[in-house]
C-alpha positions as CSV (number, residue, x, y, z in Angstrom):
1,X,28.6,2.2,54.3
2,X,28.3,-1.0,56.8
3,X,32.0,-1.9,58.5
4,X,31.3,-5.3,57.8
5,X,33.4,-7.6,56.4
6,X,32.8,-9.9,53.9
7,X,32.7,-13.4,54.7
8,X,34.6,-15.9,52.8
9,X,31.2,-17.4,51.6
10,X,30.6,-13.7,50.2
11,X,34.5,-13.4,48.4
12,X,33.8,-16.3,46.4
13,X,30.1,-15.5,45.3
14,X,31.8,-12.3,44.1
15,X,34.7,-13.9,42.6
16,X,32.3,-16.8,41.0
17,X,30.0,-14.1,39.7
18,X,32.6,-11.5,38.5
19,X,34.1,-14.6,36.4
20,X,30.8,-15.6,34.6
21,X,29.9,-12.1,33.9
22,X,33.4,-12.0,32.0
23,X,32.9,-14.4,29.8
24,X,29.2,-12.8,28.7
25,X,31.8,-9.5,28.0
26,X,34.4,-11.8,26.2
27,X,32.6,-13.7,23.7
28,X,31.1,-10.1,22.2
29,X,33.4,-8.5,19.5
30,X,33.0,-5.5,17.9
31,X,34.6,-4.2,15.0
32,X,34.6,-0.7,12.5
33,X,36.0,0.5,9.1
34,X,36.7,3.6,11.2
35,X,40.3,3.9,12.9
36,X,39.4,5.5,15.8
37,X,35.7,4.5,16.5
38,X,33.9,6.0,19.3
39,X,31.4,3.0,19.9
40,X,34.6,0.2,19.8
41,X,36.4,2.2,22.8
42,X,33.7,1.9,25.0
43,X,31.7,-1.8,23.5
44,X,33.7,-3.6,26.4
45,X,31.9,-1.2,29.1
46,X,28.5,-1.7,27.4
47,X,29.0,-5.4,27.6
48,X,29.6,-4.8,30.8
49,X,26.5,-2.6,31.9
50,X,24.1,-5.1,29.9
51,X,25.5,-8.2,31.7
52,X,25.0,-6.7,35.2
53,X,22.0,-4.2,34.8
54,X,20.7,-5.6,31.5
55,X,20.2,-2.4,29.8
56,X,22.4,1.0,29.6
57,X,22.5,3.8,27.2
58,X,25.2,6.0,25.6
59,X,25.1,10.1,25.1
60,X,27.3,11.8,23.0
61,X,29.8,14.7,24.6
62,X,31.3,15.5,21.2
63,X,32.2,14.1,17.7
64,X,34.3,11.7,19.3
65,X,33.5,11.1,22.2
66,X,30.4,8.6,23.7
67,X,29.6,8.1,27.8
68,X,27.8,5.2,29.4
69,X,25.2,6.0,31.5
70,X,22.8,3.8,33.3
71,X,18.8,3.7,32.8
72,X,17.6,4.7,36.1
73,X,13.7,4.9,35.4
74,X,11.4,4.3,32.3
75,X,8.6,2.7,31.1
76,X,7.3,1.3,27.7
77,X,5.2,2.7,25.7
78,X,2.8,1.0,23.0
79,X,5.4,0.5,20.7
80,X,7.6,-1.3,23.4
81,X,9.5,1.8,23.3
82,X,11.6,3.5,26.2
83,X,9.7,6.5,27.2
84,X,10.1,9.2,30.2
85,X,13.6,7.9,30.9
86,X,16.1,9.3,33.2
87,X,19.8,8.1,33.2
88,X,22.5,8.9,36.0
89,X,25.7,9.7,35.6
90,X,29.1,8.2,37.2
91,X,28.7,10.9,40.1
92,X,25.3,10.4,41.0
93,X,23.9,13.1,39.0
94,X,20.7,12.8,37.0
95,X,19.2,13.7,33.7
96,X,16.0,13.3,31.9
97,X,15.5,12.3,28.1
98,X,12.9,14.5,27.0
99,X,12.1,16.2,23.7
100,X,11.5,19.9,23.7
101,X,8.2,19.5,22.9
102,X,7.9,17.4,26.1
103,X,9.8,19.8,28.2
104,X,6.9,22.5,27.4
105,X,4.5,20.5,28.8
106,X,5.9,19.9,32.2
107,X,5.2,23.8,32.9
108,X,8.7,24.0,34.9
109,X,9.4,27.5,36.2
110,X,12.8,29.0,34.9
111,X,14.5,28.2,38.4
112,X,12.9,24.4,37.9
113,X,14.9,24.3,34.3
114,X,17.9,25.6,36.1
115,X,18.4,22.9,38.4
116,X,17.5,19.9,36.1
117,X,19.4,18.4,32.8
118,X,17.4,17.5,29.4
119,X,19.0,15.2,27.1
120,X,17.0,15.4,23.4
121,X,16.7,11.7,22.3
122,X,18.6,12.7,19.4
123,X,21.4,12.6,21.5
124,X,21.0,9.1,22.9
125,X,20.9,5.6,22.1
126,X,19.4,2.3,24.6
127,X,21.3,-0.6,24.5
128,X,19.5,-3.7,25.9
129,X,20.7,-7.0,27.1
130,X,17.9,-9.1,25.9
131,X,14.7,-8.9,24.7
132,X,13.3,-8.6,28.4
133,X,16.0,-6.0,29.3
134,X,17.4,-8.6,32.4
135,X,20.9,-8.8,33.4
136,X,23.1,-12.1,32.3
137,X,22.9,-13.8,35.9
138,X,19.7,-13.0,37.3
139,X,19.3,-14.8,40.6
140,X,22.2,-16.9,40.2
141,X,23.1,-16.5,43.5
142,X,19.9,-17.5,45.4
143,X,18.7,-20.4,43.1
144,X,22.4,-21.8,42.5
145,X,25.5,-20.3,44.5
146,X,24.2,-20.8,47.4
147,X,23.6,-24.8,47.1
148,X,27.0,-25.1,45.8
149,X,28.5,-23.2,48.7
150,X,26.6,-25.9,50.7
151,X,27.7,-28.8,48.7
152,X,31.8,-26.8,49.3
153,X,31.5,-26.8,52.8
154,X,29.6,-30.8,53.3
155,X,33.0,-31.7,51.0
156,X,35.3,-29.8,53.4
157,X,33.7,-31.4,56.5
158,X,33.8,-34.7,54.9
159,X,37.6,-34.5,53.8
160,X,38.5,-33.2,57.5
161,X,36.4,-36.1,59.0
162,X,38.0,-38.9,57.1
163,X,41.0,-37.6,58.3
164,X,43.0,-40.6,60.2
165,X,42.0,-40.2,64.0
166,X,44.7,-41.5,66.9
167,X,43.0,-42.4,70.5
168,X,45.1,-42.6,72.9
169,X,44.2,-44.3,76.5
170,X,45.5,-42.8,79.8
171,X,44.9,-43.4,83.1
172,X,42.9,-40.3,84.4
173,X,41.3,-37.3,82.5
174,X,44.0,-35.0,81.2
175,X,44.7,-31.8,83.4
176,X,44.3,-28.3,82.8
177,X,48.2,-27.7,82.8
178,X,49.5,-31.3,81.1
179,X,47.0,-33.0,78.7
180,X,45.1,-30.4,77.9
181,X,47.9,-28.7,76.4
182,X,49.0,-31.2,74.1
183,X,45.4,-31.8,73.1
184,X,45.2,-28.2,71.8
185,X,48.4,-28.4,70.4
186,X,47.2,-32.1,68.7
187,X,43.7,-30.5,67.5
188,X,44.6,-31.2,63.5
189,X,46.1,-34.1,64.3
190,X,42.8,-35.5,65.3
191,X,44.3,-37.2,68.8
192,X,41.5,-38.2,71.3
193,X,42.6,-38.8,74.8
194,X,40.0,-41.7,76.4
195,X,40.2,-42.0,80.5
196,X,40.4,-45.3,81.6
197,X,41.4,-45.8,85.7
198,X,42.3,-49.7,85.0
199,X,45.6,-48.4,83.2
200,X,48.2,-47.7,85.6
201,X,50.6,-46.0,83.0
202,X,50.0,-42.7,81.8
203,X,49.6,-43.5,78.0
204,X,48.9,-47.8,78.0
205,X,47.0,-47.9,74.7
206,X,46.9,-46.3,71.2
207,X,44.4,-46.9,68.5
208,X,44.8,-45.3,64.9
209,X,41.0,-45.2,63.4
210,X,40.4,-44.2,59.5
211,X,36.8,-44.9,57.9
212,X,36.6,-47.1,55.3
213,X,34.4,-45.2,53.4
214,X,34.8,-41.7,53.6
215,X,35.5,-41.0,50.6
216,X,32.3,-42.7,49.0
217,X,30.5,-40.3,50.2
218,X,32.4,-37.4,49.4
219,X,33.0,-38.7,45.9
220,X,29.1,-38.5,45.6
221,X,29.1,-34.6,47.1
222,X,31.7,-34.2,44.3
223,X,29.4,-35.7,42.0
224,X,26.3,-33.1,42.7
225,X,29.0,-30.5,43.0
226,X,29.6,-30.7,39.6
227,X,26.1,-31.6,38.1
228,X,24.8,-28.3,40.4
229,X,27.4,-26.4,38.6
230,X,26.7,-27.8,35.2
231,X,23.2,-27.0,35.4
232,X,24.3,-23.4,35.8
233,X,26.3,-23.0,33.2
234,X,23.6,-24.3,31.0
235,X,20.3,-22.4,32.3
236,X,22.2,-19.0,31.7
237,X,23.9,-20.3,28.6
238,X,27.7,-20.5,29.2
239,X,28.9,-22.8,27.1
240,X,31.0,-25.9,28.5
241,X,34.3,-27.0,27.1
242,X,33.2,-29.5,24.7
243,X,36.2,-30.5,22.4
244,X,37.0,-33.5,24.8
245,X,33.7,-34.7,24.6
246,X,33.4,-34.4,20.7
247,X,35.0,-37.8,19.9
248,X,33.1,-39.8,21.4
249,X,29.5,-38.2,20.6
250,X,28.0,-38.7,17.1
251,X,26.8,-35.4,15.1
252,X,23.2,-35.1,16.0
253,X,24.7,-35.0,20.0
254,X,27.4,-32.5,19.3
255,X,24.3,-30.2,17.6
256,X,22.0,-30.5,19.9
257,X,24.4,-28.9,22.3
258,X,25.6,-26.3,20.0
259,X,21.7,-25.3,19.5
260,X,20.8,-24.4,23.2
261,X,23.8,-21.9,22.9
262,X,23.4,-20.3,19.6
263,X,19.8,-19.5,20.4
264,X,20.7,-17.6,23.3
265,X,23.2,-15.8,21.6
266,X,21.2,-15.1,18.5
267,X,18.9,-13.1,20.4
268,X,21.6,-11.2,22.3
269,X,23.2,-10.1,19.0
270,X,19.9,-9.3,17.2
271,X,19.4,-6.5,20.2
272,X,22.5,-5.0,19.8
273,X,22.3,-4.8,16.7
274,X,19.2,-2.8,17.0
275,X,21.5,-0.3,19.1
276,X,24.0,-0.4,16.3
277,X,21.7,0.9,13.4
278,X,20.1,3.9,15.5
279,X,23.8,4.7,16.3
280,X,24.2,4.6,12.7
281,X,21.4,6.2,11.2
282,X,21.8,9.0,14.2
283,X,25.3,10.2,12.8
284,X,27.3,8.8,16.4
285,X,29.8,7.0,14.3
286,X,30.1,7.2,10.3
287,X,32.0,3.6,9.4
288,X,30.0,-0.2,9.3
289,X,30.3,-1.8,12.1
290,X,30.6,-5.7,12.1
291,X,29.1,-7.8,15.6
292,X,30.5,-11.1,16.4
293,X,28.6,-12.1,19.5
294,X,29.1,-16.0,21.2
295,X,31.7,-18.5,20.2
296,X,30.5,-20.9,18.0
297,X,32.3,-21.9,14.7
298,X,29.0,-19.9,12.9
299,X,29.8,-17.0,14.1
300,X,33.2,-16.7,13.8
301,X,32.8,-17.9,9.7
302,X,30.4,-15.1,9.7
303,X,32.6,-12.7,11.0
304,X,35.3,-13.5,8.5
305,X,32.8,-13.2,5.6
306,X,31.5,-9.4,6.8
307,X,35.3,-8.3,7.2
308,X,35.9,-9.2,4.1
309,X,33.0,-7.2,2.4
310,X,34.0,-4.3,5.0
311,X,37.8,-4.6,3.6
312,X,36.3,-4.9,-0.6
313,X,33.9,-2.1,-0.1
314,X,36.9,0.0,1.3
315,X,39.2,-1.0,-1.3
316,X,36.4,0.2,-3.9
317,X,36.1,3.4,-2.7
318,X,39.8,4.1,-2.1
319,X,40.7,3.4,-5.8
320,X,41.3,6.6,-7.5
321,X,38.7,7.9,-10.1
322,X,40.0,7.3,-13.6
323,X,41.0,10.8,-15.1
324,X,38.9,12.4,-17.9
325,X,40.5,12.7,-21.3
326,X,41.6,15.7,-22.1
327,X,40.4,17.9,-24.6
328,X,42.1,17.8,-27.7
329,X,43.7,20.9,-29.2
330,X,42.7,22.0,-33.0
331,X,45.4,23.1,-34.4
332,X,45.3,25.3,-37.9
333,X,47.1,25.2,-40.3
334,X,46.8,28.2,-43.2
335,X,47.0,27.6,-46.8
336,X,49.2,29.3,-48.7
């Protein structure tokens, strides 16, 4: 590991990163008719792994139990399936997805098999970001972070410039041991000592100096500051707080900017919902799952809708089975 430190430019990349990358965990939702769901413990860790790596898979220990692994190495097949994958663990370890049909055929010695783990796709399920398998922010930081750092740092040196500056006009050029000191002491302060042999006092003038437009310009750095970041938010399709702007667009404009968004998210959630059937029809979890993925009104009417048909469809089968007649008893009489 290097024994460098990270620079303050580096800290808030991370931080700025790290922020985005929990909203992309935040907006996805998922929920189960089960109590204790396997796949609704760990969704928030998925999230995770598909918004930084783009793709992950899950393995199952036990009946309860799922683990998050990452996809290490694989390749498509003509189907645009995942084929000859291997996933690593949290310690580094290894293992391959094979079948054991497919183990045969590597011709591995019994001291090969020994050493190396097989997981039967049976036992394992791809979750995917996108359809192109890319993490959230890919390249953010090269095409974007970086320009705004610069923008950060022309708006820092522009607010420390404008800063009001005192000259002050002495006879000769400070000394090591008098002026000097006070100038290092004065260094925020922005004093500038000017030598002038004319002046027979020590101090004979002082001049306070303050642009008169400083700020223009650093009103304009603030300006692309924001549009830079704007732009960012929009490429990888994080959605802007919008309500203050409703009022005073018209319908079309307020759908317009919904639609950029939902796309993005529509494809997101149709992927994961690919994952969520195969978990399904592989036995990982028994109950219906219901996905709400983004934050738009849609969605969250949708949601509402499928919990209700989860909760009715529960109710159904919870009501008890009404109970067979029973048999009636003949009872004879004899004639006298």
């Amino acid at each position: 590991m290097s024994d460098k430190k990270p620079t303050q430019k580096d800290l808030w990349k991370a931080n700025l990163l790290e922020f985005f990358h929990n909203y992309f965990i935040g907006i996805s939702n998922l929920e189960c008719s089960e109590e204790d769901c396997p796949l609704v413990l760990i969704w928030d860790e998925i999230e995770e792994k598909n918004s930084k790596k783009g793709k992950c898979a899950i393995i199952t220990i036990d009946q309860q139990t799922l683990l998050v692994v990452d996809i290490v190495n694989s390749s498509l097949n003509g189907l645009k399936k995942l084929v000859e994958v291997s996933v690593q663990y949290a310690d580094g370890k290894t293992a391959l997805v094979r079948t054991k049909e497919e183990i045969k055929t590597m011709n591995l010695t019994p001291e090969q098999k020994e050493k190396m783990e097989f997981i039967d796709p049976s036992e394992i399920v791809y979750w995917f970001n996108n359809p192109t398998q890319t993490p959230n922010l890919l390249s953010a930081e090269t095409i974007y972070l970086n320009e705004l750092w610069e923008i950060k740092e022309k708006i820092k040196w522009d607010r420390e410039k404008s800063k009001k500056k005192v000259f002050l006009r002495c006879e000769n050029d400070p000394s090591e041991e008098t002026q000097a000191k006070k100038i290092d002491a004065a260094e925020k302060d922005y004093l500038f000592y000017i030598s002038d042999p004319s002046i027979t006092n020590e101090i004979k003038e002082m001049e306070v100096y303050s642009p008169s437009k400083g700020t223009e310009e650093r009103s304009r750095l603030y300006q692309d500051y924001k549009e830079e970041f704007s732009e960012l938010r929009r490429v990888y399709g994080i959605r802007h707080l919008t309500h203050k702007k409703e009022d005073r667009q018209n319908n079309p404009e307020i759908e317009l900017n919904e639609a950029q968004f939902i796309a993005i998210e529509r494809r997101k959630k149709r992927e994961r919902e690919k994952s969520i059937k195969e978990l399904e029809e592989k036995g990982f979890c028994s109950g219906e799952h219901v996905l709400t993925y983004g934050t738009s009104f849609e969605n969250r009417e949708e949601k509402v809708l499928e919990q209700q048909e989860l909760n009715e469809l529960s109710e159904q089968d919870t009501e008890e089975t009404p109970e067979e007649p029973k048999e009636k008893k003949e009872i004879l009489i004899e004639k006298k």
